[in-house]
C-alpha positions as CSV (number, residue, x, y, z in Angstrom):
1,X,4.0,4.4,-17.8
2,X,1.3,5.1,-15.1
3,X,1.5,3.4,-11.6
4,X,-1.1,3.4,-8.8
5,X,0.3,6.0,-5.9
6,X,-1.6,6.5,-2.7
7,X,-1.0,9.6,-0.7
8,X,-2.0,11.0,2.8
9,X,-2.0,14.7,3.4
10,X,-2.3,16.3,6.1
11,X,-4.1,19.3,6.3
12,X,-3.9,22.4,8.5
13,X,-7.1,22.7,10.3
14,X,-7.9,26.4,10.3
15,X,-8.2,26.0,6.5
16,X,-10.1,23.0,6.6
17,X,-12.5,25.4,9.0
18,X,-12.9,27.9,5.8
19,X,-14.1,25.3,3.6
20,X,-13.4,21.2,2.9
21,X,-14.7,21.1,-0.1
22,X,-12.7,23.5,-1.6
23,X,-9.4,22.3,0.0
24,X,-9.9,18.9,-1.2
25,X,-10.4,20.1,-4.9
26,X,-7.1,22.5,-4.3
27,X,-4.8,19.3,-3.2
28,X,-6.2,16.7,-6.1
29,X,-6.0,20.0,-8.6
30,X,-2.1,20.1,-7.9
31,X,-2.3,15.9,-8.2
32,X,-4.1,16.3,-11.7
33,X,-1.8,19.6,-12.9
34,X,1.1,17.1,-12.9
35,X,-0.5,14.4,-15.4
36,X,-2.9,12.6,-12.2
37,X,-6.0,10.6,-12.7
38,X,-8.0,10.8,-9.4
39,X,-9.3,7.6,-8.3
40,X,-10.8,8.7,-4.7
41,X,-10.3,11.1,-2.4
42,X,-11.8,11.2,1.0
43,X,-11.5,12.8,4.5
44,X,-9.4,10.1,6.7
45,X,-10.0,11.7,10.3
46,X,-9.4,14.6,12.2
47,X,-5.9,14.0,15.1
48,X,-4.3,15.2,17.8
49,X,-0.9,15.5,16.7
50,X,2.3,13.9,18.5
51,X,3.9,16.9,18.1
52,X,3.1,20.8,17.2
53,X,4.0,21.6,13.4
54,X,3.6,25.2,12.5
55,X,1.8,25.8,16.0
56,X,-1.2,23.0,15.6
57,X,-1.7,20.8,17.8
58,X,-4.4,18.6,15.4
59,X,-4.9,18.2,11.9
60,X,-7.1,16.9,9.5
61,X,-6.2,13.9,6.7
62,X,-6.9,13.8,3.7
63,X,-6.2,10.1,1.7
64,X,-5.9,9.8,-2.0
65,X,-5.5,7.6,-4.8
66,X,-4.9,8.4,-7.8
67,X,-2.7,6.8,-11.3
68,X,0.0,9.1,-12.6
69,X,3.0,8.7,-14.9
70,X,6.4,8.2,-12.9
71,X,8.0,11.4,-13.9
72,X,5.4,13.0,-12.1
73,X,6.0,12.5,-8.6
74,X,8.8,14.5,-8.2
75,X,7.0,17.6,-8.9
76,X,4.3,17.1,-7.2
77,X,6.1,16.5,-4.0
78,X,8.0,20.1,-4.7
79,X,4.7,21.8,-4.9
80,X,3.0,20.1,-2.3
81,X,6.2,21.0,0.3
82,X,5.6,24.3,-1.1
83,X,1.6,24.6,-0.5
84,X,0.4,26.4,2.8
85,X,-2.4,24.1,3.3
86,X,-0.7,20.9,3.5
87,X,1.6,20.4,6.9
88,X,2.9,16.6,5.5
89,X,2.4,14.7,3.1
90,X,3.6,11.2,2.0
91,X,3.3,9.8,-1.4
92,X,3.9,5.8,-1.6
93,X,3.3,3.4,-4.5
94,X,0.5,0.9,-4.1
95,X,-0.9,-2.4,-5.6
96,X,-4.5,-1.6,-6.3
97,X,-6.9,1.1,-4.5
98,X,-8.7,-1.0,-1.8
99,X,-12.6,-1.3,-2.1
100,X,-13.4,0.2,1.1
């Protein structure tokens, strides 16, 4: 059964300076590798962050939606922990993909 997930990434800023494009397709290619239908994915903003993580003091977000089966998640957390790129990331079930 597939369920509506939304998930905020944040990224590390010296890669989004090499290229956004590519980055974005890199995150919502892991998302699809594990059985994910992308439903949008956009650039959230650019913050300073309360704290340093791995020496950054910003970062850049990246917000997606997307529909995947259940069994799914847990695997795509693993290799999202595990990807340079991404500093955080949060992964939370929603209702419906707002319009906006």
């Amino acid at each position: 059964m597939k369920k509506t997930y939304e998930c905020m990434v944040l990224l590390d800023n010296r890669e989004v300076r090499q290229g956004w494009d590519a980055l974005k397709d890199r995150v919502t290619g892991m998302m699809t590798k594990h059985g994910a239908e992308i439903v949008s994915a956009k650039l959230w903003q650019e913050r300073r962050l309360a704290y340093p993580i791995l020496q950054q003091q910003r970062g850049t977000y990246l917000l997606v939606y997307f529909t995947a089966p259940t069994a799914g998640i847990g695997p795509l957390n693993r290799e999202m922990n595990m990807a340079e790129p991404v500093m955080r990331h949060m992964v939370t079930a929603c209702e419906e993909v707002p319009e906006t």
